[in-house]
N, C-alpha and C positions, 0 to 999 in steps of 0.2 A: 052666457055660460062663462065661468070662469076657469084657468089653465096654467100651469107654469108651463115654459116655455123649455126647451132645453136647454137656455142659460139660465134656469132656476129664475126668471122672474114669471111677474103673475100677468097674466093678459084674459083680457075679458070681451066680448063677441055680444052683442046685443041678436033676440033671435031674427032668421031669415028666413024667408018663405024656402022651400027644398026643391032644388030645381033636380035633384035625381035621387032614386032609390036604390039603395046595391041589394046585392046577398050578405055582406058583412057591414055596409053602413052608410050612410045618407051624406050628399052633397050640399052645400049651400058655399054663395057668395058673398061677404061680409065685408067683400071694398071693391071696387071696379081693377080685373084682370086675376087678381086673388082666390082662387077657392077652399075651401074647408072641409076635410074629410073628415066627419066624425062616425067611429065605431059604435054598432052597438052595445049594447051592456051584455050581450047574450056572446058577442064576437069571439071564439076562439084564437087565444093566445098567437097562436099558428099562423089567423090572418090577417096578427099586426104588424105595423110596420117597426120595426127594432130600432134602437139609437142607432146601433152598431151602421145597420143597413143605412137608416138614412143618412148619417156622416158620411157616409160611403161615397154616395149616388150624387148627394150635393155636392164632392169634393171635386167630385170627377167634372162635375159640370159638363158635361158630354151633351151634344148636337142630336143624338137618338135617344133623351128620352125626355121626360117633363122636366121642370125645374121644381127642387123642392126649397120650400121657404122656412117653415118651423116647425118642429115638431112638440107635439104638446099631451100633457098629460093629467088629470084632473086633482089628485087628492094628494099628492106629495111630490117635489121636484125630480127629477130623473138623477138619480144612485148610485148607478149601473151600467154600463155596455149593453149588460142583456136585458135591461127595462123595455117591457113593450109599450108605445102608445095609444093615449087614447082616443087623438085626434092628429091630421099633420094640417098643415096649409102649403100650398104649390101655386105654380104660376098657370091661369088658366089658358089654355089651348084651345082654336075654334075648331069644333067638327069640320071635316072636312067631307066632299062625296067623289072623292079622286079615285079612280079604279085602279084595283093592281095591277092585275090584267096587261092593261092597255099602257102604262106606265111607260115610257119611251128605257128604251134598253142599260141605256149608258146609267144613265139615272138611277133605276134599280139597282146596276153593279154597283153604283159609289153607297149607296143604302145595303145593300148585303155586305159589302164591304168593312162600313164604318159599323154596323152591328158585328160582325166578328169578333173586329178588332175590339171591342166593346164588351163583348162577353167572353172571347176565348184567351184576351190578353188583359186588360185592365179588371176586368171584373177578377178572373180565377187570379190573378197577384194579388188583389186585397183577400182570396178564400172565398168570395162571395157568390155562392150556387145560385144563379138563376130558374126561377120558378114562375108558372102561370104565365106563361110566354105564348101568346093566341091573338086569331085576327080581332078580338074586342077589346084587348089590350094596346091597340096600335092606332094611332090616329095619323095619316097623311097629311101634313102640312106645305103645301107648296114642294107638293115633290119628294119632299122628305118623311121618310119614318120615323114617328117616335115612340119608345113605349111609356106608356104609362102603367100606372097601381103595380107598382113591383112593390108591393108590401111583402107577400109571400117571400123575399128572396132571403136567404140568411148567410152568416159567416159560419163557416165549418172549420176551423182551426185544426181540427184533428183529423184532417182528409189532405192528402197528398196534392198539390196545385196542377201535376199530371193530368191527376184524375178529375180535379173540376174541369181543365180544360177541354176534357171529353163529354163530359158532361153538360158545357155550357153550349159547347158546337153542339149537341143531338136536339138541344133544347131551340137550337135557331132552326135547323130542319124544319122543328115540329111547328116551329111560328111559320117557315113560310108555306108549309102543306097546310095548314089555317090560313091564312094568307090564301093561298092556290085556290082551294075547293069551299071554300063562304065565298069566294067573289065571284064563280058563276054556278050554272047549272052544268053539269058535264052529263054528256055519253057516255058509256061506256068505253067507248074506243077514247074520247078523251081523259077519261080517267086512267089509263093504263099509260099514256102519255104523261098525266103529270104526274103518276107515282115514279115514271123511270127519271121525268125530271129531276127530280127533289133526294132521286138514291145517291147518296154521295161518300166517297170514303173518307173514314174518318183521320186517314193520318193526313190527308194534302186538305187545301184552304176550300172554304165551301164557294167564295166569292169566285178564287180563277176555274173550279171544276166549271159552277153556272154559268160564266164567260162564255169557255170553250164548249159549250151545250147553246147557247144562245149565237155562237158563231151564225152570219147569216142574215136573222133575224132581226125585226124590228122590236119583238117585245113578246113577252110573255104568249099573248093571244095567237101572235103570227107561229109559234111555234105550234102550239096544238093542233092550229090548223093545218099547216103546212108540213108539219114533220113527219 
């Protein structure tokens, strides 16, 4: 498959077997550690990943999310800011089967922590609403969270940075109530448990509320049982 790149040259992908199938497009790996997201031809606009976004995400180079490599586009070089792609390539990340759950305490705080700061301070200063923020979007690497396929995410220029930053904190809640209830089976008594968990106000920081809620506690799990 042939592609300009986002510095407008041409790069070319011999095909590879597809080691994933999405809702908006197929994976494959085209060098060792490399992977290749390409869209399908069917993909809404909506769930590609934008110049804007990915200059964004690679500048940042941030510890909570994947790294992205290139972005690429098939029939004419990128134009635009608001050119969508048609493929990116990023740096692959191993599955991991780390439980959130059970996660040691500390650990999580510096991960809720470095995700704030991530989406309520650096992301809302570039304008950048984070979207599709969920537990299949996160891959546990040694401890650490990262998100991955922020393609949905976009620049809003004509929205107040206030306002994203309310925005992007409601959006981390919702990753860690995804996060919370995919990673076990709850009762109902523990369910009523992690939803008081996860209520947080939204003018003070979500990482020192969760601190002061895990005061005690070894970890997620010791809370539900124990509280």
């Amino acid at each position: 498959m042939r592609y300009f790149n986002e510095k407008g040259k041409v790069v070319e992908f011999q095909s590879q077997e597809t080691c994933m199938y999405g809702t908006s497009a197929f994976i494959t790996i085209p060098s060792q550690g490399v992977c290749l997201k390409e869209y399908y031809n069917e993909t809404d606009s909506r769930a590609r990943m934008t110049w804007q976004t990915f200059q964004i995400i690679r500048s940042l180079s941030s510890s909570f999310t994947y790294s992205l490599y290139s972005l690429l586009r098939k029939n004419a070089p990128f134009d635009s800011e608001q050119n969508v792609a048609d493929a990116y390539l990023y740096f692959y990340i191993p599955e991991s089967h780390e439980a959130f759950l059970t996660m040691d305490k500390e650990i999580l705080l510096e991960n809720v922590e470095g995700l704030e700061h991530l989406l309520v301070s650096l992301f809302a200063n570039e304008k950048l609403k984070a979207e599709d923020l969920k537990k299949e979007n996160v891959i546990i690497e040694n401890g650490w969270m990262r998100l991955i396929d922020l393609d949905n995410c976009r620049v809003e220029f004509s929205e107040v940075i206030e306002d994203i930053r309310h925005w992007n904190k409601e959006r981390l809640r919702l990753l860690l109530k995804s996060c919370l209830f995919m990673d076990s089976c709850f009762s109902q008594a523990f369910k009523q448990k992690a939803q008081e968990l996860i209520c947080f106000n939204q003018e003070q920081s979500i990482s020192l509320q969760l601190k002061r809620k895990l005061n005690g506690y070894s970890n997620l799990e010791a809370y539900l049982k124990f509280h």
